[in-house]
C-alpha positions in Angstrom: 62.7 51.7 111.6 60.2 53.8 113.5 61.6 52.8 116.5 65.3 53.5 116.1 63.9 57.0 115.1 62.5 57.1 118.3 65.4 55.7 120.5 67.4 57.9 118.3 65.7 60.8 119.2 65.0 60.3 123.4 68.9 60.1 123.0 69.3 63.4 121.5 66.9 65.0 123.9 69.0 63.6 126.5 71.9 65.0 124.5 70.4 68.8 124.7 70.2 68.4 128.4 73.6 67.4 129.0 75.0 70.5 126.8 73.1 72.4 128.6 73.8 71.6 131.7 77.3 71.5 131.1 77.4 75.2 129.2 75.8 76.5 132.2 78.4 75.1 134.4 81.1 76.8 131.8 79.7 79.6 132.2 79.8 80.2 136.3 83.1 78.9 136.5 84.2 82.1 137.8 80.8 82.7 139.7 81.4 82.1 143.8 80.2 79.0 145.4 78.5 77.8 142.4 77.7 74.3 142.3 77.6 72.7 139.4 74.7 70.2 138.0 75.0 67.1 136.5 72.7 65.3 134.3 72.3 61.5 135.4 70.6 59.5 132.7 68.1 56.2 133.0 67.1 53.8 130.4 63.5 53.1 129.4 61.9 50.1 129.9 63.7 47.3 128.1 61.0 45.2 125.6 61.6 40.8 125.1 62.1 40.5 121.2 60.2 37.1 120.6 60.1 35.0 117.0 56.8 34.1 116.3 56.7 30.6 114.8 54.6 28.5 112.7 51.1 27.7 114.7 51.1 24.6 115.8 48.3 21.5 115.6 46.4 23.1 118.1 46.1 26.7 116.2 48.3 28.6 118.6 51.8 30.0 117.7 54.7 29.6 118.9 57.0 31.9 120.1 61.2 32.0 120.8 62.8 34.4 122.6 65.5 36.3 121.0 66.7 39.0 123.1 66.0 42.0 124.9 66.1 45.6 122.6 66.5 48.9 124.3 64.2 51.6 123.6 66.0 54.6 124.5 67.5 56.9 127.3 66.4 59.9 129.2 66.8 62.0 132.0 66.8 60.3 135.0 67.7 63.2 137.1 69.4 66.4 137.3 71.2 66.8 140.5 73.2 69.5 141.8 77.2 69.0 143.0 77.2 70.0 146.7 81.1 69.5 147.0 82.9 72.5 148.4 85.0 74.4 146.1 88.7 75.9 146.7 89.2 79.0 148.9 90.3 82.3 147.3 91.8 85.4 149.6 90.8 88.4 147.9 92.1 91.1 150.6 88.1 93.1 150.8 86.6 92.6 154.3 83.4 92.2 152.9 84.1 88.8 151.4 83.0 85.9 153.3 83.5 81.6 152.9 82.3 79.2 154.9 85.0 76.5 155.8 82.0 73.8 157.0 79.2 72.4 154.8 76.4 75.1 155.6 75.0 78.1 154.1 74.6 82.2 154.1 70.8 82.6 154.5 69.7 85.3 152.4 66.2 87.7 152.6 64.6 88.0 149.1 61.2 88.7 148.3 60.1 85.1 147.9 61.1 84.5 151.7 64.4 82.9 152.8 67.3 81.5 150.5 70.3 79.8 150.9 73.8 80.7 149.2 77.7 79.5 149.2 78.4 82.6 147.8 80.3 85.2 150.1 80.7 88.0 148.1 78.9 91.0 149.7 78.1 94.4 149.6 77.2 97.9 151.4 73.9 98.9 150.3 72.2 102.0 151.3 72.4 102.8 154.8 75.1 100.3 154.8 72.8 97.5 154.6 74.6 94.3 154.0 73.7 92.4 150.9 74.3 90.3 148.4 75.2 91.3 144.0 71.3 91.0 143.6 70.7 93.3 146.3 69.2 90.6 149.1 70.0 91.0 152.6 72.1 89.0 154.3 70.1 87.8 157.6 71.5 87.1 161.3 70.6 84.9 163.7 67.2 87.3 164.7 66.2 87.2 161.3 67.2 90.9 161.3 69.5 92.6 157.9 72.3 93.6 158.9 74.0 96.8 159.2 77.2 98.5 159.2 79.0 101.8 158.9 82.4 101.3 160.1 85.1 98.7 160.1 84.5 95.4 161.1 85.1 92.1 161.6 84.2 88.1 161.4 85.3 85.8 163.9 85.0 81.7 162.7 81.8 81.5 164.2 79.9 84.2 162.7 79.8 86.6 165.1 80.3 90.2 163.3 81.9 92.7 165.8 82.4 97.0 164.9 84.6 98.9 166.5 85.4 96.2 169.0 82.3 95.8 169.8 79.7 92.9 169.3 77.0 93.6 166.9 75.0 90.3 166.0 75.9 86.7 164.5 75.6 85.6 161.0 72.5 83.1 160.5 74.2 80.3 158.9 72.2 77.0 157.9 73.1 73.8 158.0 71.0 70.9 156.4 71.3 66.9 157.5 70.6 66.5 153.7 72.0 69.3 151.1 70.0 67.2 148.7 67.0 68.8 149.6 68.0 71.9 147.9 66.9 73.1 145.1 68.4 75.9 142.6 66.4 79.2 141.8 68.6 81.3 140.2 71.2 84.4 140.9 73.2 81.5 142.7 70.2 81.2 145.3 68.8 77.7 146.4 65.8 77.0 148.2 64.6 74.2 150.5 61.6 72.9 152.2 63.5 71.0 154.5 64.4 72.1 157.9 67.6 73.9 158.9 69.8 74.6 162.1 72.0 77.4 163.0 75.6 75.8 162.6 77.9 76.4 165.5 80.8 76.1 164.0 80.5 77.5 160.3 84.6 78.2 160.4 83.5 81.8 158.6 86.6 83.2 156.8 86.7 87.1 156.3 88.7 88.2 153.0 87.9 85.0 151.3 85.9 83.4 148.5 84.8 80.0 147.9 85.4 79.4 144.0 83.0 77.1 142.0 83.2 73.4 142.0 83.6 73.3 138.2 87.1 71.9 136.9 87.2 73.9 133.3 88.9 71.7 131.5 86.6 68.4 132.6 83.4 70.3 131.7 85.1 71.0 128.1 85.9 67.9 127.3 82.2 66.3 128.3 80.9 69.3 126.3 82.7 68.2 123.7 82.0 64.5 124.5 78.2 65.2 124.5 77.9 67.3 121.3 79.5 64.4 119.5 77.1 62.1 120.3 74.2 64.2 119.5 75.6 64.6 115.9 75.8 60.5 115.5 72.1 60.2 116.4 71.7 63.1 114.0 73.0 60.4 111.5 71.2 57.8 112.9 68.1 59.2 112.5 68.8 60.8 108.7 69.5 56.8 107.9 66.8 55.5 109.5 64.5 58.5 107.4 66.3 57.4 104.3 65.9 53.8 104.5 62.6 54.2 105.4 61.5 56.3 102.5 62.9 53.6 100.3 60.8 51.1 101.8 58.0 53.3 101.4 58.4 53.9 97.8 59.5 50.0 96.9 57.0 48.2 99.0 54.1 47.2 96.8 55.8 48.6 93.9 54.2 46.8 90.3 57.5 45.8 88.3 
């Protein structure tokens, strides 16, 4: 009885993660170039059931294999989606995509970060950043700056006034799995980058999330209903086990 409490509850747990994740995803589905996380579960160890039979002549039992039992799930890991979501035109000059797999590299305190997420601003001075107020580096590690109209060829190269300024510093990773999420739509890597060639920039355009709405719903919906049947697991498992507590050595 203990132990169904127990797979009962590493269940649940799993449960709260899943919601979780999955509200979270909800939540940015209107957030550009989010990429949304999925919680992948593993099993514990499985345990042999045996029978333990009568000892035999020698003094020793015997034992007879019944089966395996299952003790329970949990998070194996939580990875993050790095499929490319749909392109939007929005019509403002400062909004950029990225048609390759690569990434806007972004100046924040904590050193360089790496975004999907296009949508830009004029800060003071007519700094270019991002909604948190990072600055949005080129290929110098240098911010960026600009006061007048201007434009973004495929390859990242910014020009004002018909005339070249600098070239966006856009990363590309063999492996996207080496990044890591760390907030305000930022990820971070340890991993080593190159500046891609051929990012296929695209000025007056967004790159929406990779969340489909409806999907995340229904395994929302999929995952709270679960966590309420191990709620009722475990209230049966408690009840039976108070009655055996009460009952067993009981004087009639």
């Amino acid at each position: 009885m203990i132990k169904g409490i127990y797979t009962a509850a590493s269940g649940m747990m799993l449960g709260m993660s899943r919601q979780d994740a999955l509200a979270n995803n909800l939540a940015n589905v209107n957030t550009g170039g989010y990429k949304k996380d999925v919680v992948v579960s593993s099993a514990f160890p499985g345990m042999l059931i045996s029978r333990i039979e009568n000892q035999n002549g020698e003094g020793t039992a015997t034992r007879t294999p019944i089966g395996n039992l299952n003790s329970g799930a949990c998070i194996g890991q939580i990875f993050t989606d790095q499929s490319k979501g749909n392109l939007k035109r929005t019509e403002n000059p400062l909004d950029l995509a990225l048609g390759s797999e690569s990434y806007f590299v972004m100046d924040t305190p904590d050193g360089e970060r790496f975004t999907r997420n296009g949508e830009f601003k004029l800060g003071p001075e007519g700094l270019l950043t991002d909604a948190a107020g990072n600055a949005v580096l080129d290929i110098n590690d240098e911010n960026i700056y600009i006061e007048d109209q201007f434009t973004v060829d495929k390859q990242g190269n910014i020009t004002v006034n018909g005339e070249y300024l600098t070239t966006l510093k856009i990363a590309a990773f063999e492996d996207s799995g080496s990044l890591r999420k760390v907030g305000y739509n930022l990820m971070e890597s340890t991993a080593e980058y190159t500046q891609d060639e051929n990012p296929e920039v695209l000025q007056n355009y967004i790159e929406t999330s990779n969340v489909n709405a409806v999907k995340e719903m229904v395994e929302l919906i999929k995952a709270t209903r679960s966590y309420e049947s191990l709620q009722k697991v475990i209230q049966a498992e408690d009840e039976t086990l108070g009655t055996a507590i009460q009952q067993v050595g009981a004087v009639n």
